[in-house]
N, C-alpha and C positions, 0 to 999 in steps of 0.2 A: 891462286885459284879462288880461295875466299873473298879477298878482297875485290877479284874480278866477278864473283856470283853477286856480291853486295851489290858494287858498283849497278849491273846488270838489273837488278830489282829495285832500283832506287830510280833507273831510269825509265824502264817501264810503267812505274807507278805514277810519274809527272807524265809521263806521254798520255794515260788513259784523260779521253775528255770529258768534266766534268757535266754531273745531268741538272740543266736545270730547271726548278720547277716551276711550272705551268704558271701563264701569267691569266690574272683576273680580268675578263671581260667585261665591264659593265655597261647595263643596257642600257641607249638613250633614254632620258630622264623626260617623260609625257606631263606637260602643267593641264590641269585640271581646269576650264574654263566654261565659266558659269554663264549662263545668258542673263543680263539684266533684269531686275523685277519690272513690270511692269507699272507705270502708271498708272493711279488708281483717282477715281474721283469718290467721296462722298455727297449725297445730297438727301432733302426731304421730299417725302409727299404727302399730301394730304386731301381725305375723302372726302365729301359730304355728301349725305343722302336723306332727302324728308320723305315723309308720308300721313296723311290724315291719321290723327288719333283715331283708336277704336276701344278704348275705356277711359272711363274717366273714377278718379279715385277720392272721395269729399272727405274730409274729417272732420269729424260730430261731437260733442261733447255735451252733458248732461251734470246741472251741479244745484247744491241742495245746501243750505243750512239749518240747524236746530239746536235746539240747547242741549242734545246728548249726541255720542258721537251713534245709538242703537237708532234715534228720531231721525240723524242727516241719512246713514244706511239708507233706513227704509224708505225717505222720500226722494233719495236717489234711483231707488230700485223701481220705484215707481214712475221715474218719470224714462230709464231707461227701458222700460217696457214699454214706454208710449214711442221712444225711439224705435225700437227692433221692429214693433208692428204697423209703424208707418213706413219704414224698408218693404218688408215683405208686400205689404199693400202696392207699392209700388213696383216689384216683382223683381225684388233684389235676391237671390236664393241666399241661403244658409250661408255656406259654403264661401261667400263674399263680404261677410259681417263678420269685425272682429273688433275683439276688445283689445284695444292698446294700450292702457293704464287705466287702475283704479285707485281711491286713493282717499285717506280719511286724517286728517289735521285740525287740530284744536285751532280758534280763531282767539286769537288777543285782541284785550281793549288793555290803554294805558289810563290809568289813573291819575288824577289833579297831584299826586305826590311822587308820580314818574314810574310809580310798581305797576308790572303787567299781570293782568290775571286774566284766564281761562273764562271767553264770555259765551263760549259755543263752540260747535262743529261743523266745517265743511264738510262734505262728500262730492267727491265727483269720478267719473268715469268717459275716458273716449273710446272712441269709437272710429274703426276707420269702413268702409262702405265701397264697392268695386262696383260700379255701373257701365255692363257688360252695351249699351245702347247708349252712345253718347248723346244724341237726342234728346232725353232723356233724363241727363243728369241734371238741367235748372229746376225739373218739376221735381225731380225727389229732391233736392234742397228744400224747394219751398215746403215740399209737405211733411218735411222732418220739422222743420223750425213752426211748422203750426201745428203740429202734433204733440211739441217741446214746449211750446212756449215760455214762457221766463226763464225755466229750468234749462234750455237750448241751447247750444253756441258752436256756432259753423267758425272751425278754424283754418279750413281753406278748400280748393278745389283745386287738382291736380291731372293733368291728359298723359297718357302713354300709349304704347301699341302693347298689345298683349305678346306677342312674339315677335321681340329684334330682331331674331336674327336673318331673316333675307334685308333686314334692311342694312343692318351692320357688313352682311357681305357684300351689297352693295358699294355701298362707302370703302369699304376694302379696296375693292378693285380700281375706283377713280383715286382711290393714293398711292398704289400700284402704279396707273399710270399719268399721274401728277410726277412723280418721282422720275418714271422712265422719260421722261417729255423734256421733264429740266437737265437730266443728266447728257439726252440727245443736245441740245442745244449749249452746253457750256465745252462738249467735247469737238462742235462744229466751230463757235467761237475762237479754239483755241489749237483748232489746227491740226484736232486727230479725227478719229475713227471711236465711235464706242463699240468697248469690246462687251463682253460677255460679263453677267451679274455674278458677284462675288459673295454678297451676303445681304440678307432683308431682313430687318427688324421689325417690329410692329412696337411703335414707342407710347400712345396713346390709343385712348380711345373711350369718347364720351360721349354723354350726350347734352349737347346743352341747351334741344327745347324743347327737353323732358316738360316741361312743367311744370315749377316746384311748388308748392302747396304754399299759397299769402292768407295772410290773416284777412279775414272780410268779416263785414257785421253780421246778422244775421238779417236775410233776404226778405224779402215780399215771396207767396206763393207762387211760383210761375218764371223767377228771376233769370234776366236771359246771361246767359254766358259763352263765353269766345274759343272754342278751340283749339283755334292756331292749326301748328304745325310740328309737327315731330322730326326731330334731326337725330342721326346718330353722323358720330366725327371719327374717323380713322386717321391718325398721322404715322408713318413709317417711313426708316430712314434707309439707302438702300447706297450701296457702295458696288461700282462700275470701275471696270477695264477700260483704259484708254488706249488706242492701237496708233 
């Protein structure tokens, strides 16, 4: 009977069916798919915008020598007074007249045996002058240089506008669309669509007929002079979507 209970729980134990465990489902695998960047084009543009000067700016200089540097001083000082009150006579305000360097240096002579020694003093002082009537700026030349005489020397005459900036946002916007114009056409050229601006630089901007101040002699009273024209230059570079 033991060996029959054995036998009997030996078989029962192989008849029971094994459990088995749960098998892993894994989800389809989804690839991540990127749309391609877009074509991009770069290009430049560039502004320009003039406008008649409405100041012109002279610079004046007054110089003196003497055998002490106390004598060149005071007949510097002297003949810039004669400068400042031939301005105001002319109806330069205050406010317009400014001293740009003053300046006091021993003058050398060289000697038959090559030593230099101390034979006097220079003095000199500039001066620069904002003449708010350009009309106007030949005749205060003139009357500074005859108010100066010998002690005088016009070191240049220079035009600007007093406020760039409508004129500089002008020139902006034609490099704006200088830029937008070329980008239209190399995108038609080549067979797209321009998309949508991506970024705008602003790379320059100058002006190049400012005016810059030339050395001239010193004038006749009345000396006529040329205005011109006042430029400001915008370049910016501007980079487009091509569709």
């Amino acid at each position: 009977m033991v060996a029959g209970a054995v036998l009997g729980a030996l078989t029962l134990a192989g008849a029971a069916p094994a459990l088995a465990a749960p098998a892993l489902v894994s989800a389809p695998a989804t690839a991540s798919v990127r749309a391609p960047a877009p074509a991009t084009l770069t290009v430049s543009g560039t502004g320009r915008a003039g406008a008649a000067p409405d100041i012109a700016v002279i610079s004046v200089a007054v110089e003196a020598r003497a055998k002490t540097g106390q004598e060149a001083m005071e007949a510097q000082s002297r003949a810039a007074e004669k400068l400042f009150a031939a301005l105001r006579k002319q109806s330069v305000a205050d406010r317009d007249i400014r001293t740009q360097n003053l300046s006091l240096f021993p003058v050398y002579t060289q000697a038959t045996n090559g030593e230099s020694k101390v034979s006097g003093y220079q003095a000199s002082q500039s001066v620069s002058a904002t003449i708010r009537d350009v009309d106007r700026a030949g005749r205060v030349v003139g009357a500074v240089t005859e108010a100066t005489g010998d002690a005088g020397r016009v070191d240049g005459v220079s035009y600007d506008v007093a406020d760039p900036g409508a004129l500089r946002s002008r020139a902006r916007e034609l490099a704006h669309k200088d830029a937008h114009d070329k980008a239209a056409q190399h995108a038609r050229l080549s067979g797209h669509r321009l998309g949508r601006l991506v970024s705008l630089t602003e790379t320059e901007s100058g002006r190049p007929g400012a005016g810059a101040a030339a050395d001239m002699p010193a004038p006749a009273p009345g000396v006529p002079l040329a205005p011109g024209e006042i430029e400001e230059q915008v370049t910016v570079s501007a980079v487009y979507e091509l569709l």
